[in-house]
Backbone as JSON Lines, residues from 0, in Angstrom:
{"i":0,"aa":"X","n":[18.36,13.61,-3.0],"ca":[19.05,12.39,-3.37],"c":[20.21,12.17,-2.41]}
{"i":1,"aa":"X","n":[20.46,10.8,-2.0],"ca":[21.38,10.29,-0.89],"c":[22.9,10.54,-1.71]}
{"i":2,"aa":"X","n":[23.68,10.71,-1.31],"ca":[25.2,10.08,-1.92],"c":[25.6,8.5,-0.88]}
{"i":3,"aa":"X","n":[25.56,7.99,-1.86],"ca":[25.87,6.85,-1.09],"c":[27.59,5.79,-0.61]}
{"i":4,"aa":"X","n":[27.42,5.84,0.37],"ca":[28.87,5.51,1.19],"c":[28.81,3.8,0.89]}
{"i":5,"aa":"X","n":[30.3,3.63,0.85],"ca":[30.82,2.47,0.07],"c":[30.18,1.3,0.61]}
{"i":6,"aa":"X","n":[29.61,1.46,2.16],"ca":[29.78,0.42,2.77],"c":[27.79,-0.05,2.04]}
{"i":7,"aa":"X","n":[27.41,1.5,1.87],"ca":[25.54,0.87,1.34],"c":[25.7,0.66,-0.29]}
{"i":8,"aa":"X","n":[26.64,0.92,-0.88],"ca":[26.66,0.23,-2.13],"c":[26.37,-1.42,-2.5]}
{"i":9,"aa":"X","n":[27.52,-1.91,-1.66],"ca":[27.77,-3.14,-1.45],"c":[26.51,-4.08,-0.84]}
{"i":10,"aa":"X","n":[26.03,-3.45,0.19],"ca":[24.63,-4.01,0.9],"c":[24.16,-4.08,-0.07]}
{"i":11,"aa":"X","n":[23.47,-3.01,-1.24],"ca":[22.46,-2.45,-1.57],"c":[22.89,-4.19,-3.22]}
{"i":12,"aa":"X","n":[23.99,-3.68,-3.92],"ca":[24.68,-4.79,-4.79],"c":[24.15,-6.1,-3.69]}
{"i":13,"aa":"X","n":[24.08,-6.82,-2.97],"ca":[24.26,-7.7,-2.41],"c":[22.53,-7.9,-2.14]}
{"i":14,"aa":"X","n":[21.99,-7.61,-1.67],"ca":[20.52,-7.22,-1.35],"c":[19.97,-7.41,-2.69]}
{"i":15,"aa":"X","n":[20.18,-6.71,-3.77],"ca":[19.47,-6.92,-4.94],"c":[19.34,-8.04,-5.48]}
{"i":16,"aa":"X","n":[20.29,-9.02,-5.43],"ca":[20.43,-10.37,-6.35],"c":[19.89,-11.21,-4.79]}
{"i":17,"aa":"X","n":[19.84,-11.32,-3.35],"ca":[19.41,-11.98,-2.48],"c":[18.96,-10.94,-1.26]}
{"i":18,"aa":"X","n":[17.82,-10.96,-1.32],"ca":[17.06,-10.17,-0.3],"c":[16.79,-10.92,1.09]}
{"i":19,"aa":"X","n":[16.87,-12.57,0.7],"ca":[16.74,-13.21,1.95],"c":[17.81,-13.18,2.77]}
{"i":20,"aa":"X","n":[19.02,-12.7,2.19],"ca":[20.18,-13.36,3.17],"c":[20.25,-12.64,4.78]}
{"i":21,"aa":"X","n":[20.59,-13.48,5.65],"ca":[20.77,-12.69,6.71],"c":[21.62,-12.2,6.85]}
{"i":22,"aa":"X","n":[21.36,-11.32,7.94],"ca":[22.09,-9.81,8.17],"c":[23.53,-10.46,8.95]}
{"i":23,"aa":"X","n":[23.62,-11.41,9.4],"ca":[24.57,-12.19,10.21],"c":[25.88,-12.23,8.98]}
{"i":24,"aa":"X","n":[25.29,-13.11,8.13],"ca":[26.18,-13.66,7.04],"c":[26.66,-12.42,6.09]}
{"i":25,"aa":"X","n":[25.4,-11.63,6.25],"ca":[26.09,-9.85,5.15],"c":[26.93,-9.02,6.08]}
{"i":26,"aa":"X","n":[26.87,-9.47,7.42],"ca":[28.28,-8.54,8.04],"c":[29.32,-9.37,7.85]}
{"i":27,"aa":"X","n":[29.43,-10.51,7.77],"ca":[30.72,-11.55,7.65],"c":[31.31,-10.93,5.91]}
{"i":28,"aa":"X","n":[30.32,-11.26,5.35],"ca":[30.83,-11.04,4.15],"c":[31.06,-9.23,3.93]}
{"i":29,"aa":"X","n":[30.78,-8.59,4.54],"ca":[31.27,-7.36,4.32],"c":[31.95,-6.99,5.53]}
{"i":30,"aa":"X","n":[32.89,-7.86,6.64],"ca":[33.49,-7.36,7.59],"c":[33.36,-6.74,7.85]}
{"i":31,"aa":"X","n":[32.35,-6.33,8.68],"ca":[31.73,-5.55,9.65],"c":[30.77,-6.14,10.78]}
{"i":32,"aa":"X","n":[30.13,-5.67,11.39],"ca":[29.04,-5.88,12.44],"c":[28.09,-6.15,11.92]}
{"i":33,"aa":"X","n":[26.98,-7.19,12.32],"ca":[25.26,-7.18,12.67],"c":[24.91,-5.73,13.06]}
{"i":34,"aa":"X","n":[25.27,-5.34,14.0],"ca":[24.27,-4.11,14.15],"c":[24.42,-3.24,13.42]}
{"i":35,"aa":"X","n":[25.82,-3.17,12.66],"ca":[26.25,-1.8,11.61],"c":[25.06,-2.06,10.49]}
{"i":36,"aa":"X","n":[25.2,-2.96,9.83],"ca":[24.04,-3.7,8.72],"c":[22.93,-3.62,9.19]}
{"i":37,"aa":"X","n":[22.54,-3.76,9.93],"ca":[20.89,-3.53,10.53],"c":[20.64,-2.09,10.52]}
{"i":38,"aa":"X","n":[21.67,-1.35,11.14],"ca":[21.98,-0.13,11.14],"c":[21.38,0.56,9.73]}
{"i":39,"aa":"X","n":[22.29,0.2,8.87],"ca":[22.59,0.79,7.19],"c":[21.31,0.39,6.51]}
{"i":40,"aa":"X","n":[20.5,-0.75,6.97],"ca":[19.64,-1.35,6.14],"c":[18.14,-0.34,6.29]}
{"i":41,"aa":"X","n":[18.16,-0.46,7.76],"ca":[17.0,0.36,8.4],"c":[16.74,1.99,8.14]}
{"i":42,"aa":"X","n":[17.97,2.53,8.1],"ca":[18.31,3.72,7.32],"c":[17.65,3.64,6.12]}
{"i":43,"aa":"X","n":[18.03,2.77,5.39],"ca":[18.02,2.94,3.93],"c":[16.4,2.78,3.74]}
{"i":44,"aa":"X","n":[15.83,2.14,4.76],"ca":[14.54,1.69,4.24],"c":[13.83,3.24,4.53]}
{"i":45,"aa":"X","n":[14.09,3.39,5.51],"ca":[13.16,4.47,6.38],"c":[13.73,5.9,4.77]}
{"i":46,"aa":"X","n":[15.01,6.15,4.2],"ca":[15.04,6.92,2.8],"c":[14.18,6.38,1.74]}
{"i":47,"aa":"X","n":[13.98,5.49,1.9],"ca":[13.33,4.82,0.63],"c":[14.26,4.66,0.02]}
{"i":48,"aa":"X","n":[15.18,4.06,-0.14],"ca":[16.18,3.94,-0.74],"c":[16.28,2.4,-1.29]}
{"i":49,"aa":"X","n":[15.6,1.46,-0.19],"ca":[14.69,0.04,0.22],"c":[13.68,0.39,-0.37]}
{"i":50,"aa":"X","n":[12.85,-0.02,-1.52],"ca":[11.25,0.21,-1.66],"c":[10.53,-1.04,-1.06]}
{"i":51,"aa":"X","n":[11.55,-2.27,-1.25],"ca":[10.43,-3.18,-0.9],"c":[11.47,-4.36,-0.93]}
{"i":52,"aa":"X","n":[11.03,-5.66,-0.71],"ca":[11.93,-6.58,-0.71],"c":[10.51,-7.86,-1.69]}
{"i":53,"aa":"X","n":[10.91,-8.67,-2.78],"ca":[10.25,-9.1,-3.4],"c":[10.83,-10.35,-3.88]}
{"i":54,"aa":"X","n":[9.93,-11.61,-4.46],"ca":[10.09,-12.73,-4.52],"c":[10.02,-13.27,-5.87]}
{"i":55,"aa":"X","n":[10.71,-13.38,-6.86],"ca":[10.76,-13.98,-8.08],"c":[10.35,-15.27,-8.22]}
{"i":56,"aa":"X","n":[8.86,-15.44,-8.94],"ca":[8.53,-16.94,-8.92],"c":[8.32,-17.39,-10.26]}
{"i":57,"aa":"X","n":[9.49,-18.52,-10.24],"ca":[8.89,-18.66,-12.24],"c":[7.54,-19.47,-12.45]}
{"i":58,"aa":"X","n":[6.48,-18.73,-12.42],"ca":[5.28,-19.6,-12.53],"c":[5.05,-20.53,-13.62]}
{"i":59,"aa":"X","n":[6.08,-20.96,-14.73],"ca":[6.0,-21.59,-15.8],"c":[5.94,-22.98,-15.21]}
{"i":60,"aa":"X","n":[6.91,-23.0,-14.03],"ca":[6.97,-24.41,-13.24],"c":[5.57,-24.61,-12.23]}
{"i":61,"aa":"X","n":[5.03,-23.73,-12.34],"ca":[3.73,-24.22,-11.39],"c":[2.32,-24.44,-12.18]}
{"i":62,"aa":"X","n":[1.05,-25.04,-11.72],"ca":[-0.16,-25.07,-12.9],"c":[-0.29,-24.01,-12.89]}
{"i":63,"aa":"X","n":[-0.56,-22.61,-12.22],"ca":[-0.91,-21.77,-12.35],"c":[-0.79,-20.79,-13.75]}
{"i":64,"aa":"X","n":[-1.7,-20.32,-14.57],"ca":[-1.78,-19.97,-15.33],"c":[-1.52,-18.45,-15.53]}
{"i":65,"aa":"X","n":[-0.82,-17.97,-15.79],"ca":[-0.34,-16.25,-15.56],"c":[-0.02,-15.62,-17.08]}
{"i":66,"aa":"X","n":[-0.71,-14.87,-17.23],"ca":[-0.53,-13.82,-18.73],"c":[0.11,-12.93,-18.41]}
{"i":67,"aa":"X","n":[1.32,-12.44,-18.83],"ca":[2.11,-10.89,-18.47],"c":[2.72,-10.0,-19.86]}
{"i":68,"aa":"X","n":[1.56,-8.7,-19.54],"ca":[1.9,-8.17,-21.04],"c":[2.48,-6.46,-20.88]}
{"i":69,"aa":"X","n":[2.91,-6.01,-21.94],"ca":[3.62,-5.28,-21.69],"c":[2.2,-4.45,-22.38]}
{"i":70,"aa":"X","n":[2.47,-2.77,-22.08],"ca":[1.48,-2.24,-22.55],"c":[2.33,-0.75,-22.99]}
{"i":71,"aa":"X","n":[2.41,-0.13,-24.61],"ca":[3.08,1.11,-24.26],"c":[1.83,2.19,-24.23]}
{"i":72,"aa":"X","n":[2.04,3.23,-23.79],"ca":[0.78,3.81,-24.08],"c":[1.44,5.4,-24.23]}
{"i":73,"aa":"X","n":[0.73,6.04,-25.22],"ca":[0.9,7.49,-25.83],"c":[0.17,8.27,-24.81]}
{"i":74,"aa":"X","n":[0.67,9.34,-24.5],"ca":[-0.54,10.46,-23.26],"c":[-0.15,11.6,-24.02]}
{"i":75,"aa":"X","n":[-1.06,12.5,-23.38],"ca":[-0.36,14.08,-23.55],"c":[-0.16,14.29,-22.51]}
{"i":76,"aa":"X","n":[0.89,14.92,-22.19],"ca":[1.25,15.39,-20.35],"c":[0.36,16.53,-20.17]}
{"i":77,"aa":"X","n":[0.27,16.69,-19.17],"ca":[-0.1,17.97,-18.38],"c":[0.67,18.88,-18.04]}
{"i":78,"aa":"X","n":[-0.09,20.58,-18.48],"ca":[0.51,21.68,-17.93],"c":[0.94,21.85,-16.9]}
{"i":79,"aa":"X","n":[2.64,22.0,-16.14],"ca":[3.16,22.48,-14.86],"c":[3.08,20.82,-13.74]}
{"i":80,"aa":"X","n":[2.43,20.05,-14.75],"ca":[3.02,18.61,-13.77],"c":[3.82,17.74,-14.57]}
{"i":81,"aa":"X","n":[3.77,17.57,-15.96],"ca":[4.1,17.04,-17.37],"c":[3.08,15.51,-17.09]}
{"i":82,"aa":"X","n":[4.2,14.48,-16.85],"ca":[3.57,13.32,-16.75],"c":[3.55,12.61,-15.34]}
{"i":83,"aa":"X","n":[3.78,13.33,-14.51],"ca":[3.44,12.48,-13.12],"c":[2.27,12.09,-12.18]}
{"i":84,"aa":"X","n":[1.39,13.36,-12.95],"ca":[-0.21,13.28,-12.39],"c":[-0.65,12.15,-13.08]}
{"i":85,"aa":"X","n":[-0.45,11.48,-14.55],"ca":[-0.91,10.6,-15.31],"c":[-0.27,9.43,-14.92]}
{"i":86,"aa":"X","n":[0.62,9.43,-14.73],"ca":[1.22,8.38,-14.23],"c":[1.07,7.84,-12.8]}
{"i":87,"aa":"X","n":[0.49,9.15,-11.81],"ca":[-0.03,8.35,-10.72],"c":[-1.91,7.69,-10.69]}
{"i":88,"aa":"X","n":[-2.67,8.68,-11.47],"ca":[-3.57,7.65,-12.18],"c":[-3.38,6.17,-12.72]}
{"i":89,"aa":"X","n":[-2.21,5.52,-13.3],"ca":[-1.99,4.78,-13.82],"c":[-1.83,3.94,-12.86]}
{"i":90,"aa":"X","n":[-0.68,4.16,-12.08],"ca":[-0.02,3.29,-10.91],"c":[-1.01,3.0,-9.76]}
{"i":91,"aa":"X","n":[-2.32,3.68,-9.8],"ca":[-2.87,3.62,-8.57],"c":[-3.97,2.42,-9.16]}
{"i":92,"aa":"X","n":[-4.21,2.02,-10.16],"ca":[-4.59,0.93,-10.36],"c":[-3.94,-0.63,-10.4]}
{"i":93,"aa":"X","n":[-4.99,-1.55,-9.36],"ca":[-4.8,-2.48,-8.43],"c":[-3.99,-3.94,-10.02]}
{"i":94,"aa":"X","n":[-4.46,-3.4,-11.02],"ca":[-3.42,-4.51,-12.29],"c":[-2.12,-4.23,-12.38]}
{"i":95,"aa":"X","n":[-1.92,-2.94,-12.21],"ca":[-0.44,-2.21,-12.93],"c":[0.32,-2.9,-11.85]}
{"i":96,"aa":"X","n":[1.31,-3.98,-12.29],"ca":[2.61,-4.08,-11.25],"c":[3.99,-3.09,-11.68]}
{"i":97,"aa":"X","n":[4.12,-2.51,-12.57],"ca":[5.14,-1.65,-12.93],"c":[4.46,-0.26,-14.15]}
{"i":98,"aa":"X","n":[4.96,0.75,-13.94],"ca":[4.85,1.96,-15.11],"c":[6.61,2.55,-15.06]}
{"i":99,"aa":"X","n":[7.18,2.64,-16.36],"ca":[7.99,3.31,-16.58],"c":[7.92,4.46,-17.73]}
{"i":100,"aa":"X","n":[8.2,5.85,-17.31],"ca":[8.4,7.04,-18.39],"c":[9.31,6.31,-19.44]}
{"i":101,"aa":"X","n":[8.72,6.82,-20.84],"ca":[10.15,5.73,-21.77],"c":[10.75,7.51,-22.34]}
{"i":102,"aa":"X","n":[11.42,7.34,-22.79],"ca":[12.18,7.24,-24.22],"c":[11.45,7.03,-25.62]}
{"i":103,"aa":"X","n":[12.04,7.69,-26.67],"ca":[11.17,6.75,-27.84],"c":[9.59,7.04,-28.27]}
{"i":104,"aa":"X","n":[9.38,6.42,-28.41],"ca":[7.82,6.28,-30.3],"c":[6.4,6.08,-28.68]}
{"i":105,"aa":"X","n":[6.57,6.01,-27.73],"ca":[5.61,5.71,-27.19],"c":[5.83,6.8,-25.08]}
{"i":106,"aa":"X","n":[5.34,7.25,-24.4],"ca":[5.63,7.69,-23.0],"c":[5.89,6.52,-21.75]}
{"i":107,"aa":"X","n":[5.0,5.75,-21.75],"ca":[4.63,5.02,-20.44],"c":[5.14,3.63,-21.29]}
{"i":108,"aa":"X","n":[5.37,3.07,-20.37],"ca":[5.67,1.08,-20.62],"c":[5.09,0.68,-19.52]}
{"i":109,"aa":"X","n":[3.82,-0.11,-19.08],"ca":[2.6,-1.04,-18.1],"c":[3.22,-2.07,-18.18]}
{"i":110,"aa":"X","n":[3.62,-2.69,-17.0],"ca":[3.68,-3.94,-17.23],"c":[2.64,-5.06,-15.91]}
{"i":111,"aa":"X","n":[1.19,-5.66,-16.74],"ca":[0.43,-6.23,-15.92],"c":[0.56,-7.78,-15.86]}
{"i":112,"aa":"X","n":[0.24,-8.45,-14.71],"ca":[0.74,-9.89,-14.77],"c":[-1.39,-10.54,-14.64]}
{"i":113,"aa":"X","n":[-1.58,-10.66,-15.12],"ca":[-3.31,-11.32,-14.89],"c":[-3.14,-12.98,-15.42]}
{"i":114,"aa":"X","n":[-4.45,-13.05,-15.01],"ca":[-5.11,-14.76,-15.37],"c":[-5.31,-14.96,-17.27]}
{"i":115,"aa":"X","n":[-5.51,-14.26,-17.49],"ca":[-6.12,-14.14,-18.95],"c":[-6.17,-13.39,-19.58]}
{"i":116,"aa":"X","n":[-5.56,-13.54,-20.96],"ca":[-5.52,-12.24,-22.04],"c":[-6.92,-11.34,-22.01]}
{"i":117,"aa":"X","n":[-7.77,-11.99,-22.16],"ca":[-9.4,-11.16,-21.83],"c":[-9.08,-9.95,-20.82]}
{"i":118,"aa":"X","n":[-8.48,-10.32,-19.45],"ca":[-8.52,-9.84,-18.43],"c":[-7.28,-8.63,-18.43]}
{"i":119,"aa":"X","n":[-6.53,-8.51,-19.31],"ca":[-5.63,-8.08,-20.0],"c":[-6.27,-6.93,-20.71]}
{"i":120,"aa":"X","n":[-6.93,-7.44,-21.85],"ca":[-7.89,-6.99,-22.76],"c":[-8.83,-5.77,-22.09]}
{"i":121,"aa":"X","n":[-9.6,-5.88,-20.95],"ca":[-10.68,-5.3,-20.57],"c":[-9.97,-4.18,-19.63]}
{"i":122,"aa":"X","n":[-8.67,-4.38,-19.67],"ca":[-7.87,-3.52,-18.48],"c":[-7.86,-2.14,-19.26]}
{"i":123,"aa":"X","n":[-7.05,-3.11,-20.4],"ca":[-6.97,-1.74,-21.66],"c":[-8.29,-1.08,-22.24]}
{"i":124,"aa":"X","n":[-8.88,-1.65,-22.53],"ca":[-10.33,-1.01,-23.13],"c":[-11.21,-0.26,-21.65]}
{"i":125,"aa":"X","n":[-11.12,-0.96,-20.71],"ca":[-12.28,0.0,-19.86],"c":[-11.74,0.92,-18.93]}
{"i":126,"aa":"X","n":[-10.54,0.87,-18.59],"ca":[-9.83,1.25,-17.36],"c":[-8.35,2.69,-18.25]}
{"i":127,"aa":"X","n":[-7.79,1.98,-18.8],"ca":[-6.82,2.62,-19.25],"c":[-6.93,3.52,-20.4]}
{"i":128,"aa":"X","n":[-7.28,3.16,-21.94],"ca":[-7.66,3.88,-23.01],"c":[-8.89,4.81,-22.29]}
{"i":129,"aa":"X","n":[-9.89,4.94,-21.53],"ca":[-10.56,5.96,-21.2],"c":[-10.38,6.84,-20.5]}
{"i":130,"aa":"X","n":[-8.71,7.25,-20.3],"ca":[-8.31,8.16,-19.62],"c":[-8.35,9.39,-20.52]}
{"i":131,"aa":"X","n":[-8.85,10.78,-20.59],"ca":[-8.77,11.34,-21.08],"c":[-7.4,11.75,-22.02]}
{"i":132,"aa":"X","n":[-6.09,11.66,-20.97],"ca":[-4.93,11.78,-21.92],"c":[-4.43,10.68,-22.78]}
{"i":133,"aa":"X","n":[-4.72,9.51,-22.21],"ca":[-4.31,8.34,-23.22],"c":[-4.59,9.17,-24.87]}
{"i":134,"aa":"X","n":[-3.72,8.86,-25.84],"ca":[-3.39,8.79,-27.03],"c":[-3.78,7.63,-27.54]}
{"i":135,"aa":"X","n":[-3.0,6.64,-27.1],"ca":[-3.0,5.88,-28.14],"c":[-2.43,4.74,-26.8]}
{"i":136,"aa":"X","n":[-2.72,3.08,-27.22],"ca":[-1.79,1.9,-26.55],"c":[-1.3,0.84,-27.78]}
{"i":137,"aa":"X","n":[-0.62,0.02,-27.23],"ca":[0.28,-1.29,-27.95],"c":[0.22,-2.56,-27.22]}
{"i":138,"aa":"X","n":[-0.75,-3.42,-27.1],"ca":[-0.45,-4.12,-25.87],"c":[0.37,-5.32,-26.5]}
{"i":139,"aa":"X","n":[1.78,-6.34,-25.71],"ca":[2.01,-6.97,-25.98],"c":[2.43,-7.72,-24.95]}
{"i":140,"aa":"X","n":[2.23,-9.34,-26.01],"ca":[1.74,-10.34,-24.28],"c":[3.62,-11.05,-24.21]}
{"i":141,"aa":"X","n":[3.73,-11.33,-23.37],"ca":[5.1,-12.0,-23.53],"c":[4.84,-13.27,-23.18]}
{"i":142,"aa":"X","n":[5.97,-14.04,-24.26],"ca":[5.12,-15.54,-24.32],"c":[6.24,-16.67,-23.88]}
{"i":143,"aa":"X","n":[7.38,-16.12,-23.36],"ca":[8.07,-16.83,-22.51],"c":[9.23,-15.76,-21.84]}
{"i":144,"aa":"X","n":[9.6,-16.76,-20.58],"ca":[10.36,-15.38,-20.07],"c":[11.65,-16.26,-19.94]}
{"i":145,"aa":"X","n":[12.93,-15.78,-20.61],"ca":[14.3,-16.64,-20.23],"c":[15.19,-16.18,-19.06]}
{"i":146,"aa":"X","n":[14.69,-14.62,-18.9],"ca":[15.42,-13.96,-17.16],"c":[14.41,-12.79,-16.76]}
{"i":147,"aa":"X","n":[14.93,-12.79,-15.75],"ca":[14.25,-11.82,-15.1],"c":[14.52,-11.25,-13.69]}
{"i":148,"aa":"X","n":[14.92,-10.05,-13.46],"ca":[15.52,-9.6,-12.75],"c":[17.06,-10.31,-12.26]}
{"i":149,"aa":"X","n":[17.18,-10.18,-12.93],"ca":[18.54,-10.6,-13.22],"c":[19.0,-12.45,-12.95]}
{"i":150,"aa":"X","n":[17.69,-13.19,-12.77],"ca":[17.49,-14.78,-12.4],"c":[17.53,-15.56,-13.82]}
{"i":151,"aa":"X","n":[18.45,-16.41,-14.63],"ca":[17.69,-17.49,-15.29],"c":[16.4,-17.81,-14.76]}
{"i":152,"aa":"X","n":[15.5,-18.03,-15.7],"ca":[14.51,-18.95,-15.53],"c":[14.46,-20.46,-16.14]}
{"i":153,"aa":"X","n":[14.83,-21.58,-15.52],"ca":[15.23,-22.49,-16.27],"c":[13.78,-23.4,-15.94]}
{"i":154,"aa":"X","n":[13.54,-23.98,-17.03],"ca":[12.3,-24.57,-16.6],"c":[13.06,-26.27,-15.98]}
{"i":155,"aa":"X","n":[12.25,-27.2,-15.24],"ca":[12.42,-28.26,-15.04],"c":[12.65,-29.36,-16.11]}
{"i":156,"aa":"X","n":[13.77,-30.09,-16.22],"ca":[14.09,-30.57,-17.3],"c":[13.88,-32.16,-17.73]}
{"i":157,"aa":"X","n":[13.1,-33.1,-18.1],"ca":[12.88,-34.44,-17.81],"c":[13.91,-35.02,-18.71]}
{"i":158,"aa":"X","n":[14.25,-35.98,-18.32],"ca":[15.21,-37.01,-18.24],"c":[14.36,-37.79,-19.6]}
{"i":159,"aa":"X","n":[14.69,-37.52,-20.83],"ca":[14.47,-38.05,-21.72],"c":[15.3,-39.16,-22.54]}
{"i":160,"aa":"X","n":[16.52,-39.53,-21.89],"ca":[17.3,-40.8,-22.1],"c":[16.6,-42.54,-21.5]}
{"i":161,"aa":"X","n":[16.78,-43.11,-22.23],"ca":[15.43,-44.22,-22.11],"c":[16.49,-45.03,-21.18]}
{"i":162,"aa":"X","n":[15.92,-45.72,-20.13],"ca":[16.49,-46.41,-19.01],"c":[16.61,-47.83,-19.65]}
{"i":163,"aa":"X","n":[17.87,-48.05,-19.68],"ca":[18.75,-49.41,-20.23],"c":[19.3,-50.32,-18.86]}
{"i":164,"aa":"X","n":[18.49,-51.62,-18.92],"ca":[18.81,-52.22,-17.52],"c":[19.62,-53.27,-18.25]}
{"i":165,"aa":"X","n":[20.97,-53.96,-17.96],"ca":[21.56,-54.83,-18.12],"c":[20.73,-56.56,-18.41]}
């Protein structure tokens, strides 16, 4: 594990809420250099410290139709690995956009984004519950999203005041 110096905190704070910004404008705002920031950034990626840089789209505003459900699921861990061998089974399937170890009444939290509850449905029944350690699952669909990653999602708002012409 890194200890991290004041100056990659701030990047790292700054980077999280805007991944697009340029590196120009994040040395201004952190008085310093372009190359120091390119510097710190490239570092960080090459630690993994960077996993990825990603795009929040509220698809509620587009036709596109998107189901995203949460899934908890019960395992038994494994001897001398506990739960990381199961969990890279899990993750290495092409639905799973997130797995977190929980806390609590359940191990794993899935979270898959698909076209259709069906498609949802068949993930869990053919792919996931037939893992030998699976226990037990919970699937639940989420049926509106108000934030996310730390973004309002505000949907587009129509102008429902009736136009009064003189």
């Amino acid at each position: 594990m890194v200890e991290l110096s004041e100056i990659r905190k701030q990047i790292l704070g700054i980077l999280e809420k805007n991944s697009r910004i340029d590196l120009k404008e994040l040395a201004v705002l952190l008085g310093t250099t372009e190359a120091e920031i390119a510097n710190e950034v490239a570092e960080m990626e090459k630690e993994n410290i960077i996993s990825g840089y990603h795009t929040l789209i509220n698809w509620e505003n587009t036709s596109e139709e998107k189901v995203t459900a949460m899934i908890e699921v019960m395992v038994t861990p494994q001897r001398g690995v506990g739960f990381d061998r199961i969990a890279e089974r899990i993750y290495n399937f092409s639905e799973v956009k997130a797995i977190y170890l929980m806390s609590g009444g359940y191990d794993f939290l899935i979270m898959l984004e698909e076209k259709t509850m069906r498609a949802v449905s068949q993930f869990v029944s053919e792919k996931l519950a037939t893992l030998e350690e699976v226990r037990g699952t919970a699937t639940h669909f989420v049926l509106k999203k108000y934030k996310d990653h730390g973004a309002v999602l505000k949907e587009e708002k129509q102008d429902e005041r009736m136009l009064v012409t003189p």
